[in-house]
C-alpha positions as CSV (number, residue, x, y, z in Angstrom):
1,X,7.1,13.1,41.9
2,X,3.6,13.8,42.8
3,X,2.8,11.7,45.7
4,X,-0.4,12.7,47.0
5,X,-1.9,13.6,43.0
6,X,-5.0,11.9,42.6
7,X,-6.0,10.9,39.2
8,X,-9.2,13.3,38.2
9,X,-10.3,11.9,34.9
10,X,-8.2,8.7,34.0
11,X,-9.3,9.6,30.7
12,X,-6.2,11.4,30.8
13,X,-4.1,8.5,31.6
14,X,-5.5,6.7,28.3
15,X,-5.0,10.0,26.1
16,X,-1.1,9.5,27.8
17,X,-0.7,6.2,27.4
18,X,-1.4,6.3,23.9
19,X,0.7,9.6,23.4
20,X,3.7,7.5,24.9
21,X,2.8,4.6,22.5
22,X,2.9,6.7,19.5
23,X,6.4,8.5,20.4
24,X,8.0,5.7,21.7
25,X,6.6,2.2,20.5
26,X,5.0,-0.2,22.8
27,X,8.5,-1.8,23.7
28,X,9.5,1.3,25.4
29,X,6.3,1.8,27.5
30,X,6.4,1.4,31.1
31,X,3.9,2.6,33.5
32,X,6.9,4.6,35.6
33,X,7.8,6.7,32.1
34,X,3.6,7.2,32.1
35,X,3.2,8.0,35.4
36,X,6.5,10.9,35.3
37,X,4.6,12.0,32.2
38,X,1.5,12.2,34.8
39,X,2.9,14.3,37.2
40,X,2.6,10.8,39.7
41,X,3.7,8.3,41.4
42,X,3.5,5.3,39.7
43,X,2.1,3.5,42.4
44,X,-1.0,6.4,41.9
45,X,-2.0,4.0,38.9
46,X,-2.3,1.6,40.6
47,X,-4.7,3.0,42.8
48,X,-7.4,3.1,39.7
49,X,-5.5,0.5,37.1
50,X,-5.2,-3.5,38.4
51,X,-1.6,-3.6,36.2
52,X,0.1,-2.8,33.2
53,X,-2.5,-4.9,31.2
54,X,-5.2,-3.2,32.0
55,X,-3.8,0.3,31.0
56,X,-2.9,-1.4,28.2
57,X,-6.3,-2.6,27.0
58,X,-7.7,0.8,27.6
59,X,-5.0,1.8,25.3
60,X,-5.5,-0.4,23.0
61,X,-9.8,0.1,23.0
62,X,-8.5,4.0,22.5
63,X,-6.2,3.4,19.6
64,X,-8.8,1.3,17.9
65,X,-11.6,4.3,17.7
66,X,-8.4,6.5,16.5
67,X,-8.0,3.6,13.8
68,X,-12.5,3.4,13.0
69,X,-12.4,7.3,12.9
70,X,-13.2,8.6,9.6
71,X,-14.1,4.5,8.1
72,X,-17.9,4.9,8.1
73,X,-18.0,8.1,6.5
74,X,-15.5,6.2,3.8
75,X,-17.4,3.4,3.2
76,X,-20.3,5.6,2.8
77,X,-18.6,7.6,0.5
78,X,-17.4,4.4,-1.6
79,X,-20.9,3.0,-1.6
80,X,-22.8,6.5,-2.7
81,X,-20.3,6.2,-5.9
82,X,-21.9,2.8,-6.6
83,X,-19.3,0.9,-4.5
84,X,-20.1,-3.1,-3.7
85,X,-21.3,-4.0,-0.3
86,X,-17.9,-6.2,-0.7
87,X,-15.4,-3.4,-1.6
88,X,-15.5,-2.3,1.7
89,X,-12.9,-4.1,3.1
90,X,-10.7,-2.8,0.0
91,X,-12.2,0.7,1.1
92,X,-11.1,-0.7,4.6
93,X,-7.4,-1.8,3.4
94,X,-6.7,1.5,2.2
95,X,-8.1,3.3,5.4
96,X,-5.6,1.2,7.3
97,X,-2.5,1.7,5.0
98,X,-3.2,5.5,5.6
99,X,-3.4,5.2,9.3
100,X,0.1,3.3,9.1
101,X,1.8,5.7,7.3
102,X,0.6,8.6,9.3
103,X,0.6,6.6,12.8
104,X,3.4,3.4,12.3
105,X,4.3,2.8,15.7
106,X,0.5,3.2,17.5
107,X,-0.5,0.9,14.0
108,X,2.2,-1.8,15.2
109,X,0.7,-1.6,18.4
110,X,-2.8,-2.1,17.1
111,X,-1.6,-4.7,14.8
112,X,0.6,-6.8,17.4
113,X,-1.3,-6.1,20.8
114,X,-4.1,-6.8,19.2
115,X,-4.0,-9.8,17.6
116,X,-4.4,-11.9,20.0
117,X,-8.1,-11.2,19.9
118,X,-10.9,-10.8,17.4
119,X,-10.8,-7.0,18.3
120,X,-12.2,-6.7,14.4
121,X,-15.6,-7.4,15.3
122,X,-15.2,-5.6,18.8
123,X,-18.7,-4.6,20.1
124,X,-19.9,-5.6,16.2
125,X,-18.7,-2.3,15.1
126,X,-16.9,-3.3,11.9
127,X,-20.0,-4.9,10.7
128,X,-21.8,-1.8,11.7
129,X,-19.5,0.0,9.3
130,X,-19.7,-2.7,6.6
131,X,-23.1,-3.0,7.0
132,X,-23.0,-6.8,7.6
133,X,-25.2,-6.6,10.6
134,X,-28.2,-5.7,8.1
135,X,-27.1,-8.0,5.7
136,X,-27.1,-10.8,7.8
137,X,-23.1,-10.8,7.9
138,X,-23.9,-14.4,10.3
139,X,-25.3,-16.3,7.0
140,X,-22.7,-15.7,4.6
141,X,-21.2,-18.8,3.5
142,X,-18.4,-20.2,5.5
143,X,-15.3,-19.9,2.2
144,X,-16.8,-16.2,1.9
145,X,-15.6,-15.2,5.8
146,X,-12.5,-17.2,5.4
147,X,-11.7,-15.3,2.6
148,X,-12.4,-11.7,3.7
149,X,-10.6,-13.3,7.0
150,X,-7.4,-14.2,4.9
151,X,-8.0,-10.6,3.3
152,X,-8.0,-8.8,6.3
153,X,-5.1,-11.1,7.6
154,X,-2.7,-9.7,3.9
155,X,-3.8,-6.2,5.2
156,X,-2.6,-6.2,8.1
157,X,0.6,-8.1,7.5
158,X,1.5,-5.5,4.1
159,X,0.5,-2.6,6.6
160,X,3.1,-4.0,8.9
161,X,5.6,-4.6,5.8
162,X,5.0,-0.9,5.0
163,X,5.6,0.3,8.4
164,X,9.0,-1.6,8.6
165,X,10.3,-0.4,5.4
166,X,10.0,-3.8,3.6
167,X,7.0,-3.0,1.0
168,X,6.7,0.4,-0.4
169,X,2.7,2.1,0.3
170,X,2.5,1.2,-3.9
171,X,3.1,-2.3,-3.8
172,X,1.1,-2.4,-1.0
173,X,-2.1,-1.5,-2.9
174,X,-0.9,-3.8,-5.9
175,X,-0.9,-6.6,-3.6
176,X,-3.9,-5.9,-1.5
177,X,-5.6,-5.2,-5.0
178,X,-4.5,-9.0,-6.2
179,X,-5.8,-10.6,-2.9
180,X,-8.9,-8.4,-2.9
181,X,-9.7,-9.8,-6.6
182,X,-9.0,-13.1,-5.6
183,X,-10.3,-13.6,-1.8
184,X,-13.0,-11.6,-1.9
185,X,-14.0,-10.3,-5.3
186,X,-15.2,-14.0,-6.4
187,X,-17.8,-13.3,-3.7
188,X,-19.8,-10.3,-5.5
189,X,-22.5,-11.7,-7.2
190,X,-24.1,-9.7,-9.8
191,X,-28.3,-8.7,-9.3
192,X,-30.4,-11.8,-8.8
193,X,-27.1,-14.3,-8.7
194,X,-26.2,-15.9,-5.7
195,X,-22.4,-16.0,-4.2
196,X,-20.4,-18.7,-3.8
């Protein structure tokens, strides 16, 4: 095994570690299997990585702009149709139900790894999609972000469902539907009302 390889771009390492992610699953990811798929030692990763968790966060920062990729250009579309500001996270839901189908074990890892922190407003790029930066996304009411938080919460748990075979991609829009119209939907306020 490559003893004296250097590491170049560790770019690369990223692009491989979230290759190995998506064939294998996070539980089968070590940073020996990455480094034989490198060409290196596995002790070379260490030389530019601190530990497992660190490659993992790069990972995981990697995997997320694979998740965002295409999303603005979605909402955009939704809201040039004469979509509300709000439907976005429905547009959202839907973004991420077809990135679990096509993607189920790097969307488990998204889902799982990153839960632990608020990685949905991540550099305030979700709001920068959404628009809630401009719309001062800071003063909406406190029951209207715990109820798009409790939306995105049933998204992310049905995507999961879906991924493990225990909802169907169907009833997963039926049921996102139902929690859109009642989380979030009662939030939409009509021209010159305000929301609750």
């Amino acid at each position: 095994m490559g003893r004296g390889k250097k590491i170049i771009d560790t770019s690369l390492v990223v692009d491989e570690a979230v290759a190995l992610i998506e064939e294998c699953g996070v539980g089968e990811f070590s940073t020996r299997r990455l480094a034989s798929r490198l060409g290196i030692s596995a002790m070379t990763l260490y030389n530019y990585y601190e530990n497992r968790g660190a490659i993992m966060k790069e990972a995981l920062d990697r995997s997320l702009s694979l998740l965002w990729a295409g999303l603005p250009a979605e909402v955009d579309a939704w809201r040039d149709k004469g979509g509300s500001y709000l439907g976005a996270y429905r547009v959202f839901a839907d973004h991420l139900l077809a990135f679990a189908i096509a993607r189920p074990l790097l969307c488990r890892f998204i889902l799982t790894e990153g839960a632990g922190g608020d990685w949905m407003a991540k550099d305030g790029y979700i709001e920068d999609i959404f628009g809630s930066k401009s719309t001062g996304s800071e003063s909406r009411p406190e029951t209207m972000r715990r109820d798009i938080y409790l939306f995105e919460l049933l998204a992310f748990a049905l995507a999961l469902k879906v991924i493990g075979g225990g909802e169907t991609p169907e009833r997963f829009g039926e049921l996102v539907g139902e929690g859109y119209e009642l989380l979030i939907a009662r939030h939409e306020k009509p021209l010159g009302q305000s929301s609750t």
